[in-house]
Backbone as a printed PyTorch tensor [residue, N CA C, xyz], in Angstrom:
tensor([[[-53.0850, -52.9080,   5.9240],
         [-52.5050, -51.6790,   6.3650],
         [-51.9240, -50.9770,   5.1510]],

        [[-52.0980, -49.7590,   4.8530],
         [-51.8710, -49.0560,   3.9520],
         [-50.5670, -48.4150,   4.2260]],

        [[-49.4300, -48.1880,   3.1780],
         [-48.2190, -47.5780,   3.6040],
         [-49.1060, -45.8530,   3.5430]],

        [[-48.2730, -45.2620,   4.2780],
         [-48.0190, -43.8930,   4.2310],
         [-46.8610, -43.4850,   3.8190]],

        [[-47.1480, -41.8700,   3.1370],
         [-46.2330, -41.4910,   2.0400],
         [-45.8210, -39.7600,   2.4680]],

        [[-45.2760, -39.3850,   3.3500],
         [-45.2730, -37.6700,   3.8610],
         [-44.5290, -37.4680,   1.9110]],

        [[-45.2490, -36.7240,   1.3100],
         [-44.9890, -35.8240,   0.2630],
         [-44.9060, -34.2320,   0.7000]],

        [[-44.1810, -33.7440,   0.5760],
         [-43.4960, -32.6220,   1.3800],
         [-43.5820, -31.4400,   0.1920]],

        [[-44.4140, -30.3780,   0.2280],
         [-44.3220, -29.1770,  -0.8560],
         [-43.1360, -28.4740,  -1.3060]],

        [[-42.8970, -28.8850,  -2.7280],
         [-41.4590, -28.0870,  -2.9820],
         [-42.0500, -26.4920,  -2.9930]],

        [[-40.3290, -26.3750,  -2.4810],
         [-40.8670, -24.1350,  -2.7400],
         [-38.9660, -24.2260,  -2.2880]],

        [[-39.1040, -22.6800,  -2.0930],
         [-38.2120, -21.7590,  -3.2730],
         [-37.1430, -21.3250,  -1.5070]],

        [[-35.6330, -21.6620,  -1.5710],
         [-35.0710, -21.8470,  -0.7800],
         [-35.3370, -20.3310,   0.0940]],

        [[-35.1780, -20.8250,   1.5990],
         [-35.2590, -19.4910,   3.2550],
         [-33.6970, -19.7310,   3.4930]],

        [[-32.7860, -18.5590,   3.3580],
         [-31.5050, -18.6360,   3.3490],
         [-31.4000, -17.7170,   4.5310]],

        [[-29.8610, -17.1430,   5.4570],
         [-29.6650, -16.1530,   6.0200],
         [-28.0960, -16.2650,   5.8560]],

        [[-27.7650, -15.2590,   6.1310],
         [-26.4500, -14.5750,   6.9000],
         [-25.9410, -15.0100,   7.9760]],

        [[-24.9740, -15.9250,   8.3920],
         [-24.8990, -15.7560,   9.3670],
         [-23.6230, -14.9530,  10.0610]],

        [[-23.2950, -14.0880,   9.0190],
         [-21.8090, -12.7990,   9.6020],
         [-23.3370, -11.9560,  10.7710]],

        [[-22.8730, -11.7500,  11.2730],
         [-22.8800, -10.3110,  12.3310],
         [-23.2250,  -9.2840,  11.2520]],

        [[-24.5430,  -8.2120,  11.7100],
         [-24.5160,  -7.3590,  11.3790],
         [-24.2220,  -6.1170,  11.6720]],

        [[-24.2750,  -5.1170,  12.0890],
         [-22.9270,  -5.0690,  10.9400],
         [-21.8210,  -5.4700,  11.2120]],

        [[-20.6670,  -5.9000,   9.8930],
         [-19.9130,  -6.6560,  10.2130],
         [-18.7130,  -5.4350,  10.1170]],

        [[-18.0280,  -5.3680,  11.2170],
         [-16.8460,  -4.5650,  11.2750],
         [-15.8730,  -5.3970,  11.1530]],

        [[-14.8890,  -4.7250,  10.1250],
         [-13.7190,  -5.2040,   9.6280],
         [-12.6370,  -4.2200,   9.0500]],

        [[-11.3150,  -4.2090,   9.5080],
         [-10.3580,  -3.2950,   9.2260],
         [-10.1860,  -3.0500,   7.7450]],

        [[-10.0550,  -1.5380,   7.3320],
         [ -9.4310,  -1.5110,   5.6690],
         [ -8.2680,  -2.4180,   5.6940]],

        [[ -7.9770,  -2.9670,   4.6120],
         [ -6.6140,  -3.5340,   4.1140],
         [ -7.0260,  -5.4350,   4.5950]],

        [[ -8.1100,  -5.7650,   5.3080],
         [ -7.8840,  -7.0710,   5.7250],
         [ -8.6550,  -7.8250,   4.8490]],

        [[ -8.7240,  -9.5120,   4.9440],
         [-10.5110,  -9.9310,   4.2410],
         [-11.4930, -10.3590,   4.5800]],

        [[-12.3890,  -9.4980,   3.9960],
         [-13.7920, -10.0210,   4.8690],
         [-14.3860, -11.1610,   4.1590]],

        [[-15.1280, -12.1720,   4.5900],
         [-15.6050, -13.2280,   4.8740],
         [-17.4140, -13.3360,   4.7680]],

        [[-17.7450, -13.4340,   3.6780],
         [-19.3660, -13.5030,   4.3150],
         [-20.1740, -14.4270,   3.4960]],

        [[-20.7170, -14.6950,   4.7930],
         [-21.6130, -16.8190,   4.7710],
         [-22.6750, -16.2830,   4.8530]],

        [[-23.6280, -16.9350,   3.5870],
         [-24.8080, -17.4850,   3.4960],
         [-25.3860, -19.1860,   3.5280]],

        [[-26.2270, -18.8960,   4.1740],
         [-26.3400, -20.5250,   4.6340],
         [-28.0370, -20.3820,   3.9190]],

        [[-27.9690, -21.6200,   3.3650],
         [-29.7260, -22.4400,   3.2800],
         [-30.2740, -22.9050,   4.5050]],

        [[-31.5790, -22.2320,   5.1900],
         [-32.2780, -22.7690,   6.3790],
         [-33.6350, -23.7870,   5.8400]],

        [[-33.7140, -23.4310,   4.9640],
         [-34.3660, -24.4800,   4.0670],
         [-34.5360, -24.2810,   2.9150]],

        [[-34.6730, -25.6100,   2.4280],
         [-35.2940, -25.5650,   0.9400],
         [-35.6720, -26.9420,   0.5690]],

        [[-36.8370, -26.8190,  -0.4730],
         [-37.4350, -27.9080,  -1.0930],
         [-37.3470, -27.6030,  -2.3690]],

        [[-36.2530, -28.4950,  -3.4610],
         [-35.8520, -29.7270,  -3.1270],
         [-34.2580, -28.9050,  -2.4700]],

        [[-33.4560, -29.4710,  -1.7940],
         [-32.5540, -29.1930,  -1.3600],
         [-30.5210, -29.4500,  -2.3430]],

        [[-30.9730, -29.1900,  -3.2060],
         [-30.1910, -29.8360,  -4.3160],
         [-29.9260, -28.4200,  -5.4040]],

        [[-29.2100, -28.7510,  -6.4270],
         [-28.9040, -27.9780,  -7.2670],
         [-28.9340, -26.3020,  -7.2260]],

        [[-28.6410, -26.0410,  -5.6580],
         [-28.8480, -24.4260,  -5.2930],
         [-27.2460, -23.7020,  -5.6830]],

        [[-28.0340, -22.5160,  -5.8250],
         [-27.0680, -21.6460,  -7.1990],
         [-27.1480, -20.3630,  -6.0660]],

        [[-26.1380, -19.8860,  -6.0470],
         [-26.1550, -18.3730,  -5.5200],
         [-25.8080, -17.3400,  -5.9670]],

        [[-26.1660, -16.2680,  -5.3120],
         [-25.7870, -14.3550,  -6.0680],
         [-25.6800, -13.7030,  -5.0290]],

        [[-24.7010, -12.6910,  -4.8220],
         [-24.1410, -11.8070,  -4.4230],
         [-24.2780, -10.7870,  -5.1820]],

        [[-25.0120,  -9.6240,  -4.5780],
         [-25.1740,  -8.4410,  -5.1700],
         [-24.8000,  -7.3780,  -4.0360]],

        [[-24.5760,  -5.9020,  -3.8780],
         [-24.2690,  -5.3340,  -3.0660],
         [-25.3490,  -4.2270,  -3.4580]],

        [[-26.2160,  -3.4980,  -2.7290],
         [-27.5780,  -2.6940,  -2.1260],
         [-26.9760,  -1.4920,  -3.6340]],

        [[-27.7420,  -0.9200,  -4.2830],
         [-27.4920,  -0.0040,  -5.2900],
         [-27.2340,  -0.1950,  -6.3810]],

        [[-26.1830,  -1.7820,  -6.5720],
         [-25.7480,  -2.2170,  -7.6370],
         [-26.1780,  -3.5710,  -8.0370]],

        [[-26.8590,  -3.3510,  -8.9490],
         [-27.7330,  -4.7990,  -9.8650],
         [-26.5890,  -5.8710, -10.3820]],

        [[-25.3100,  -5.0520, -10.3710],
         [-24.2330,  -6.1080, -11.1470],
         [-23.5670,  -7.1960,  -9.9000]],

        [[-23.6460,  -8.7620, -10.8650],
         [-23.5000,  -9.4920,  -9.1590],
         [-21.8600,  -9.5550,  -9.2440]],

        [[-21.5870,  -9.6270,  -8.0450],
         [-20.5230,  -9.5640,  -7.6710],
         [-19.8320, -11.3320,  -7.7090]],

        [[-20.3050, -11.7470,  -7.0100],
         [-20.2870, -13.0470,  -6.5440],
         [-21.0710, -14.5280,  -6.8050]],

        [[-20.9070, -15.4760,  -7.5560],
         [-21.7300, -16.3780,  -7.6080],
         [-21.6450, -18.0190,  -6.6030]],

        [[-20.6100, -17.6580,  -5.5650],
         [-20.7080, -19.0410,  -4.7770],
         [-21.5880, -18.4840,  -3.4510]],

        [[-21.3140, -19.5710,  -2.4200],
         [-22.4180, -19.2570,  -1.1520],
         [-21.8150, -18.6770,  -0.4930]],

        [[-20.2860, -18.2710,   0.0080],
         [-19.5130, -17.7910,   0.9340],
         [-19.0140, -16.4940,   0.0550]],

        [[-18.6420, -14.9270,  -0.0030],
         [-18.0580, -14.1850,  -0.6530],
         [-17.1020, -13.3870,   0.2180]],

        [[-16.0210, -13.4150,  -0.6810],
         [-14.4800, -13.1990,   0.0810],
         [-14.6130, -11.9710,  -0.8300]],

        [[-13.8330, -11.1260,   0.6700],
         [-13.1490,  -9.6490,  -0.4140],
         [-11.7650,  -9.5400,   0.3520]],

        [[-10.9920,  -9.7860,  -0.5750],
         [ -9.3030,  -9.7130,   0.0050],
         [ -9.1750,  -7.7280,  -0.0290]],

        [[ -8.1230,  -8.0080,   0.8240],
         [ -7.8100,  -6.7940,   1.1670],
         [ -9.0620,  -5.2440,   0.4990]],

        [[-10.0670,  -5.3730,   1.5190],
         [-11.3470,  -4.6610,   1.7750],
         [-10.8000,  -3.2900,   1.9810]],

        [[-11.6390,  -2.1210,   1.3050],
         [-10.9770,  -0.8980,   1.2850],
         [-12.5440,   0.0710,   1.8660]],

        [[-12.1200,   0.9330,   2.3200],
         [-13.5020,   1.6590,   2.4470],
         [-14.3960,   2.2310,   1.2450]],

        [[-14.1230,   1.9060,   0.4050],
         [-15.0660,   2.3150,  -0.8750],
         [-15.6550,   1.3210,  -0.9830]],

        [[-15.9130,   0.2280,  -0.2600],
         [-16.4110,  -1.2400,  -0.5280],
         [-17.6330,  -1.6070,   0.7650]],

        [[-17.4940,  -0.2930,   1.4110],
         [-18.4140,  -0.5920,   2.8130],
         [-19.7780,  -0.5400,   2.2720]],

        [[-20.7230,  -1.1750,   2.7700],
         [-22.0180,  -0.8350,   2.2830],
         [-23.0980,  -2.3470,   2.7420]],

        [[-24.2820,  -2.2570,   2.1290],
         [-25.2070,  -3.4210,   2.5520],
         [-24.8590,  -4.5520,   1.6260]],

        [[-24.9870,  -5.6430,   1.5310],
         [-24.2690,  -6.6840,   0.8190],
         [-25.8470,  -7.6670,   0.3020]],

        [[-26.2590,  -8.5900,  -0.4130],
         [-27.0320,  -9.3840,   0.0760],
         [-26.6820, -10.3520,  -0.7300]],

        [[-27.2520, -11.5870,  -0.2420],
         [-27.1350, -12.7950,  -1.0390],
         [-28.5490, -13.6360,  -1.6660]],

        [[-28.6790, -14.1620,  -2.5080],
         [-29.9960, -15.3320,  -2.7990],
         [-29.5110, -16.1180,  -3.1830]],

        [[-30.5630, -17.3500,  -2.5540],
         [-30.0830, -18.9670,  -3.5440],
         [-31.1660, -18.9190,  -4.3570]],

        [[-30.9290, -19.9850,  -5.3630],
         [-32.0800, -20.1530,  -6.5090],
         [-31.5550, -21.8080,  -6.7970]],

        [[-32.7550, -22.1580,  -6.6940],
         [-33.0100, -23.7470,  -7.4190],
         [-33.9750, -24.0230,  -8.1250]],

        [[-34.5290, -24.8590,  -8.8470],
         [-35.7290, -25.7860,  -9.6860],
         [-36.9350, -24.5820,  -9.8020]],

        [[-37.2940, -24.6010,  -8.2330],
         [-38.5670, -23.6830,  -7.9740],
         [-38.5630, -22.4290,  -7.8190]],

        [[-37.5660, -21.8520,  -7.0670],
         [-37.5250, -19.8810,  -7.1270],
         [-36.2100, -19.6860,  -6.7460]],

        [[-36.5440, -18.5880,  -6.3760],
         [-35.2360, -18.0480,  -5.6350],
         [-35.5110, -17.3440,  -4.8990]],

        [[-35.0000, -17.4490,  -3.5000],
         [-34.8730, -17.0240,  -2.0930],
         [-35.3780, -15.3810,  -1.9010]],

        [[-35.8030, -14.8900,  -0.9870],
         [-35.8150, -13.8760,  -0.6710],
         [-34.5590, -13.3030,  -0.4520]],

        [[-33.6570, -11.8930,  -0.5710],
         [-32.2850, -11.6120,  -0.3050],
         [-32.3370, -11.4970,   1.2980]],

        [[-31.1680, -12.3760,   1.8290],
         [-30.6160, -12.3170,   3.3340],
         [-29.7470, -10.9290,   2.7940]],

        [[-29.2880,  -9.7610,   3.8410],
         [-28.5200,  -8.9600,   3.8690],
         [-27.4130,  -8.9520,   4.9090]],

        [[-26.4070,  -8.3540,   4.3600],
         [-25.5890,  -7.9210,   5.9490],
         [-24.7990,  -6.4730,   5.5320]],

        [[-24.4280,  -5.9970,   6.5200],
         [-23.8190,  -4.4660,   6.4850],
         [-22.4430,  -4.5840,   6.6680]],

        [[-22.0250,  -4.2600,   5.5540],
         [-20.5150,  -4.2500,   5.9290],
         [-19.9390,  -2.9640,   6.3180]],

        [[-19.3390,  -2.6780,   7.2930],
         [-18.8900,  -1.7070,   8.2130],
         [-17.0070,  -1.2940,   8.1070]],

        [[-16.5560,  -0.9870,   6.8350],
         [-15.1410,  -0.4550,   6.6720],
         [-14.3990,   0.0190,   7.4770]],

        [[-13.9360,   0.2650,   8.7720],
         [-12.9990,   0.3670,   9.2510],
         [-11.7220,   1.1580,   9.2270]],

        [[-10.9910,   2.3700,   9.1790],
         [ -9.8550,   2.8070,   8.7400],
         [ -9.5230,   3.9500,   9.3350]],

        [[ -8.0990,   4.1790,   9.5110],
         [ -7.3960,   5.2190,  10.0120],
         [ -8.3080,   6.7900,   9.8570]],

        [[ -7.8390,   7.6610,  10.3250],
         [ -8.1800,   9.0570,   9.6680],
         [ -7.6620,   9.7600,   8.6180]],

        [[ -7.8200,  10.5310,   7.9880],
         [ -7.5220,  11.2730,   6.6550],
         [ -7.2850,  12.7210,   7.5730]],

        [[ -6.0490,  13.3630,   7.3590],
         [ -6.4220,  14.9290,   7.7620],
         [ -5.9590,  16.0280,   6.5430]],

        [[ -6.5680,  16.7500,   7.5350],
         [ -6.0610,  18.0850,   6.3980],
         [ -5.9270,  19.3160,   6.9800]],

        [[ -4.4550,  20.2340,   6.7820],
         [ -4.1710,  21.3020,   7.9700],
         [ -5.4270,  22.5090,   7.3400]],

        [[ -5.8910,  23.0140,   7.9420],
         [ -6.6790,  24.3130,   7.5200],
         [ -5.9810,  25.7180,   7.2390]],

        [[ -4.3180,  25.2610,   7.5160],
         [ -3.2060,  26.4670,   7.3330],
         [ -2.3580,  26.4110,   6.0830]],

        [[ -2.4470,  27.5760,   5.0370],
         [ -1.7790,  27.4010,   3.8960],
         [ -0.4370,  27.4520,   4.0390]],

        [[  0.4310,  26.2810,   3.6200],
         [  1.8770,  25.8030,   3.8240],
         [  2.8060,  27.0810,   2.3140]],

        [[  3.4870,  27.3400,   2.7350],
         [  4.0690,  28.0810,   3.7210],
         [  3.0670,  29.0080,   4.6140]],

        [[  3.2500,  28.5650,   5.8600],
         [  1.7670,  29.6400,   6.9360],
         [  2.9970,  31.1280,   7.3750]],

        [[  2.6410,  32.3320,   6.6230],
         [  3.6210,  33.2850,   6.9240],
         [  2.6540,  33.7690,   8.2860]],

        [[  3.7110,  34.4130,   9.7680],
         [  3.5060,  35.0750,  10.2980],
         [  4.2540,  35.9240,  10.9550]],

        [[  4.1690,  37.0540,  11.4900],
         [  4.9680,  38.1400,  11.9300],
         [  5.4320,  37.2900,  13.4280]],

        [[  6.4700,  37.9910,  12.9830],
         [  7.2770,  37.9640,  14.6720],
         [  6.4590,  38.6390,  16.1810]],

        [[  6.1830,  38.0070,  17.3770],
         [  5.8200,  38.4390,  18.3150],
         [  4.1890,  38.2710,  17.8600]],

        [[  3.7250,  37.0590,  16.8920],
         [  1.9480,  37.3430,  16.7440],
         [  1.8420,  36.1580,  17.9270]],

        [[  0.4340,  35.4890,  17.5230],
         [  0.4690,  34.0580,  17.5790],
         [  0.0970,  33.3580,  16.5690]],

        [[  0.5000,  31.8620,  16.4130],
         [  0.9400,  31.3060,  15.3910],
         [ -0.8130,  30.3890,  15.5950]],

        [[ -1.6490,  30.5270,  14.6170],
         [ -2.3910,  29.9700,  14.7230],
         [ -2.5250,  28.1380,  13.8630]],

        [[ -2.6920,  26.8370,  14.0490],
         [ -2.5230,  25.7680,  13.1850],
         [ -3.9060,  25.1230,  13.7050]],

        [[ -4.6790,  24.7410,  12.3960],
         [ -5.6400,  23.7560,  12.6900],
         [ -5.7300,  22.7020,  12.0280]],

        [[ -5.6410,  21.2640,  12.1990],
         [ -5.9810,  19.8060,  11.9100],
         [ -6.7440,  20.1640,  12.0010]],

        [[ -7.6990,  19.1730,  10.6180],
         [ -9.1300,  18.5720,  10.6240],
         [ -8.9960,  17.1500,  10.2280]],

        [[ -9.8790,  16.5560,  10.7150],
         [ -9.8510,  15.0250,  10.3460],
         [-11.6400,  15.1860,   9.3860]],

        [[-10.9170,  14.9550,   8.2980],
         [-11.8800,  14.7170,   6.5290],
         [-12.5230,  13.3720,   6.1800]],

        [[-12.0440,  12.7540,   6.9970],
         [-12.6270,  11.1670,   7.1170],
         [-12.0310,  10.5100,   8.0100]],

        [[-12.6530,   9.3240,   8.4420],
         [-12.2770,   8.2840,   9.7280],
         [-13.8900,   7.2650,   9.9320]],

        [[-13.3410,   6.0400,  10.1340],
         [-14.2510,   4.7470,  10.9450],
         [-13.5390,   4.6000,  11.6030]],

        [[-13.7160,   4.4760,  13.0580],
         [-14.4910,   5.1380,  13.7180],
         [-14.0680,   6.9750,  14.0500]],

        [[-15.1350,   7.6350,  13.5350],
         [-14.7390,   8.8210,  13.9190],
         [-15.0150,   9.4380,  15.0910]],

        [[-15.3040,   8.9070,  15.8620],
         [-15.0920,   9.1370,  17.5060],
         [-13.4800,   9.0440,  18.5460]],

        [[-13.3450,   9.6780,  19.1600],
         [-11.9560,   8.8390,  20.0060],
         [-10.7960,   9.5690,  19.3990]],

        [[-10.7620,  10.5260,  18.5760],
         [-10.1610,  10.6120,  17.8690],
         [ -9.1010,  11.7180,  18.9920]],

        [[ -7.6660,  11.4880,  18.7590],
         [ -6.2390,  12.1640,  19.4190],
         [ -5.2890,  12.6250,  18.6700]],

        [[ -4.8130,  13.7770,  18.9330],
         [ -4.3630,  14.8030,  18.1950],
         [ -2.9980,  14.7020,  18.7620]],

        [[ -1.6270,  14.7520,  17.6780],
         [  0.0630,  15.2100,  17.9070],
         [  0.0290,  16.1200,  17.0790]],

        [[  0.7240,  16.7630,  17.8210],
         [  1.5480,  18.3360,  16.9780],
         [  3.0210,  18.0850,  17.3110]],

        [[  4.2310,  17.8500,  16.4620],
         [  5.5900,  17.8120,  16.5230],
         [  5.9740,  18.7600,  15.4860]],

        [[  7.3860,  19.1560,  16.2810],
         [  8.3710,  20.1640,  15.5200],
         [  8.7830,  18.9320,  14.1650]],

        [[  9.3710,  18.9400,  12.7270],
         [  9.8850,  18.1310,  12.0900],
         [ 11.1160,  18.0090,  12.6710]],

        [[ 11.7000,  16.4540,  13.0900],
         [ 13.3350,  16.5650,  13.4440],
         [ 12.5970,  16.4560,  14.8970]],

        [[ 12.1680,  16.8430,  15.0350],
         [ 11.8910,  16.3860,  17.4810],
         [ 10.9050,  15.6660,  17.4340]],

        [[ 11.3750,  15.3140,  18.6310],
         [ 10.2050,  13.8500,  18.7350],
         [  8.9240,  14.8390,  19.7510]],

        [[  9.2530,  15.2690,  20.4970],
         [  8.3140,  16.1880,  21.5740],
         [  6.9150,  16.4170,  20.7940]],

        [[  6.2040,  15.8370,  21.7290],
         [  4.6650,  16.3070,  21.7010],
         [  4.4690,  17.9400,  21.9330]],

        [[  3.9570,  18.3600,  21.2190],
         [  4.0800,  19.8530,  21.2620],
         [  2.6380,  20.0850,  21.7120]],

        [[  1.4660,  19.3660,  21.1120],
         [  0.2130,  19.4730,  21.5090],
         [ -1.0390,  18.1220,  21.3490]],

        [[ -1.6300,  18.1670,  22.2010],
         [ -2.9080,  16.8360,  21.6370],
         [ -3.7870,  16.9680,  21.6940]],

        [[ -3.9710,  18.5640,  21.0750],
         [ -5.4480,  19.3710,  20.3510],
         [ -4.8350,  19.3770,  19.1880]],

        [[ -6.4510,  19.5860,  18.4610],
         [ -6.6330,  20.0770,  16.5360],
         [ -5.9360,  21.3710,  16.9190]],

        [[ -6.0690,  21.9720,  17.4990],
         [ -5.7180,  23.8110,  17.1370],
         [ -4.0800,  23.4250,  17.8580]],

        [[ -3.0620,  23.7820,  17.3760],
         [ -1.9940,  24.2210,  18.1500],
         [ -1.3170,  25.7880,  17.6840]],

        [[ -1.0340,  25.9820,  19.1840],
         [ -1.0660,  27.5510,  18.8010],
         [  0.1140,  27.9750,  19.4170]],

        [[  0.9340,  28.8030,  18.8850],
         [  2.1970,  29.1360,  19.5410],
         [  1.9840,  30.7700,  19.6660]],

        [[  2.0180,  30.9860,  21.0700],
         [  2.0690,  32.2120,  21.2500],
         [  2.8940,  33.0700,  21.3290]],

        [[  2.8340,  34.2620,  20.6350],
         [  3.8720,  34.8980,  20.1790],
         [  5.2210,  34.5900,  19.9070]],

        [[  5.4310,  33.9450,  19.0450],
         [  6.0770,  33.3840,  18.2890],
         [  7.2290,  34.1000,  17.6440]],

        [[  8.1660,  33.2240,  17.9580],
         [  9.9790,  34.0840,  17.5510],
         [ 10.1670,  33.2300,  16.3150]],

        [[ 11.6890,  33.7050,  15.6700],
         [ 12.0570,  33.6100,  14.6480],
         [ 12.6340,  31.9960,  14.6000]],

        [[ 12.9180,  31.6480,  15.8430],
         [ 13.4290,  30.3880,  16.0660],
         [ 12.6530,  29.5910,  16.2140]],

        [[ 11.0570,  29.9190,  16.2220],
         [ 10.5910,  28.6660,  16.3880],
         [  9.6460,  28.3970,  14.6880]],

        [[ 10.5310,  29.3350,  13.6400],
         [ 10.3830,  29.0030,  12.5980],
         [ 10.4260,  27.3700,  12.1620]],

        [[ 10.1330,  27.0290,  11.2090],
         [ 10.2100,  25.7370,  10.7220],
         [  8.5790,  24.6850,  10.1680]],

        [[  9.2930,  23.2620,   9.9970],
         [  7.7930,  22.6870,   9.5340],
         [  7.9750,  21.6970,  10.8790]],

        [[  5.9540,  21.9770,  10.8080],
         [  5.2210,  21.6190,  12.1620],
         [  4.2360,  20.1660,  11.6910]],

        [[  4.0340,  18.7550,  12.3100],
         [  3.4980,  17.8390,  11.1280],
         [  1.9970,  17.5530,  12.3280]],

        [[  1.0200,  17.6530,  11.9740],
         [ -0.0580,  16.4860,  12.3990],
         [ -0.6490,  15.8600,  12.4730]],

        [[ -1.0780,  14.5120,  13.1380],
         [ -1.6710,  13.4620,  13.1220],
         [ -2.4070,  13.0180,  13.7400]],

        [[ -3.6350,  12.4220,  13.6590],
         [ -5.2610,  11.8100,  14.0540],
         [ -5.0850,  10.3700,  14.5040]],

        [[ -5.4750,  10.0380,  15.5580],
         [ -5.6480,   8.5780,  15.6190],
         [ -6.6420,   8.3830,  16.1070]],

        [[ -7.5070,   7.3830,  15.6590],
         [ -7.9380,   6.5920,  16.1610],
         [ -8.1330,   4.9790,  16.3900]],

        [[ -9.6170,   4.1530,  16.8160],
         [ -8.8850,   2.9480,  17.4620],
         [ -8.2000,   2.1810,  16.1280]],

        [[ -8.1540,   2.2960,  14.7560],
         [ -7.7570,   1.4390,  13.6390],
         [ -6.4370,   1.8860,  13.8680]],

        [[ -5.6970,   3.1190,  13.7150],
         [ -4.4000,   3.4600,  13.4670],
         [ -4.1690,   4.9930,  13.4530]],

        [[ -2.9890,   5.2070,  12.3220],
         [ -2.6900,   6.5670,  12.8190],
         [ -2.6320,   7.2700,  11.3090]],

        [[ -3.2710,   8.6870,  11.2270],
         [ -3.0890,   9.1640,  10.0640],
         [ -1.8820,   9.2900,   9.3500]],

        [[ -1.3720,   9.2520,   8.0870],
         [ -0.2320,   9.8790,   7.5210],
         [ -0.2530,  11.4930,   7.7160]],

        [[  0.7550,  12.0770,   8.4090],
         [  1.2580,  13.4330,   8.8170],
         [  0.7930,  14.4450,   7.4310]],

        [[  0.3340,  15.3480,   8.2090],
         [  0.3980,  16.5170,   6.9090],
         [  1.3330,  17.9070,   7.6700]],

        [[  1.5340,  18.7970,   7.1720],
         [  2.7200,  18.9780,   7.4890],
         [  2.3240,  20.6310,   6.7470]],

        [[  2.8990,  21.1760,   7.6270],
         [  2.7770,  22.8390,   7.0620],
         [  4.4010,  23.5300,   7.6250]],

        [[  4.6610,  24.2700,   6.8020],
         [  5.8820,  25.2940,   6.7630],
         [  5.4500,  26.6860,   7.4570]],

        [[  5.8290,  26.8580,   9.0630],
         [  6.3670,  28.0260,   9.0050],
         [  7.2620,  29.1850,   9.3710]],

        [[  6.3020,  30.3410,   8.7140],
         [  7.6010,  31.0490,   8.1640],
         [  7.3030,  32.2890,   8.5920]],

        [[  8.4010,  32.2760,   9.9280],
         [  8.0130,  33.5290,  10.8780],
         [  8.5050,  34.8030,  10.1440]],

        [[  8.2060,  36.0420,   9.8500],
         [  8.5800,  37.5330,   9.6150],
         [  9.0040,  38.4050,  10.3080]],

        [[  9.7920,  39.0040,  10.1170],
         [ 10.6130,  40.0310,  10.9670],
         [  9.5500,  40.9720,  10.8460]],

        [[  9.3480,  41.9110,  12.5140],
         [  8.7040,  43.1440,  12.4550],
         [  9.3710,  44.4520,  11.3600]],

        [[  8.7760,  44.9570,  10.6460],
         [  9.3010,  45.7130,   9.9620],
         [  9.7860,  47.1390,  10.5110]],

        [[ 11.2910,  47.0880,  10.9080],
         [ 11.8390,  48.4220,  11.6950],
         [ 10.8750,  49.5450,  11.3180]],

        [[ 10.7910,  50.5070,  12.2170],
         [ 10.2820,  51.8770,  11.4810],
         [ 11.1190,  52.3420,  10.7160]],

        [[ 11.0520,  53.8260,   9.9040],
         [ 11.9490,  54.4590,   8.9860],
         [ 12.7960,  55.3850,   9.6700]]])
């Protein structure tokens, strides 16, 4: 009886991802992302790279790559390869999906002058946001807590001298809440006749 011998073809490691694609994760937290070997022949001396989609420079050389406190300038496609003896892997990818509050910006130049008895026109825009859907609008007097409005446009109609002052607003959505931007204004007396 003759022994038998299974000799098994070396070749060049089949790796994947196994984060979720895309992987959503809040600005400011750390993301986490595993590459695993699904095979390889020989299964030994495997070396890894982390590169991110655009940029040739590697980021990362172990199998797992951590990014502490993840910012949205960091969102993008990610990929990894192993390399041993015989090749190196085809790149597994994953999408990393940044996460973060809204950014606004009033469309009204601070100090916003307007005449007495007009209407006071104010518009929020939200300039960035993940997720930018869902998104809810405050309008407050500075100094009161009162919701004044929870539209982009707040508009005060015809508008007195008393309801002069600075007006602040803010975007939320499901991550958090924008930092306030804030406009001055600055109601005008009708100019008596002569």
């Amino acid at each position: 009886m003759k022994n038998k011998f299974f000799v098994s073809n070396p070749d060049k490691p089949t790796i994947s991802v196994t984060t979720s694609s895309p992987y959503q994760i809040r600005e400011g937290d750390t993301a986490v992302i595993y590459c695993v070997v699904t095979d390889a022949n020989p299964n030994t001396m495997i070396t890894w790279s982390w590169t991110k989609t655009g940029d040739p420079a590697v980021l990362y050389t172990g199998q797992n790559y951590t990014i502490p406190n993840i910012q949205k300038g960091q969102r993008g496609t990610y990929q990894c390869t192993a390399t041993h003896s015989i090749g190196t892997s085809l790149p597994a990818t994953v999408q990393v999906d940044v996460q973060y509050k809204p950014i606004v910006h009033l469309n009204s130049s601070t100090p916003y002058h307007v005449t007495e008895h007009r209407d006071a026109v104010m518009i929020c825009s939200v300039i960035d946001a993940n997720p930018s859907t869902g998104i809810t609008w405050t309008w407050k007097k500075i100094g009161n807590s009162v919701i004044l409005s929870r539209e982009a446009t707040y508009t005060i109609p015809r508008i007195s001298r008393d309801q002069a002052g600075d007006y602040s607003c803010t975007a939320t959505n499901t991550i958090g809440i924008s930092t306030p931007v804030t406009v001055q204004v600055d109601v005008q007396s009708i100019p008596c006749p002569p």
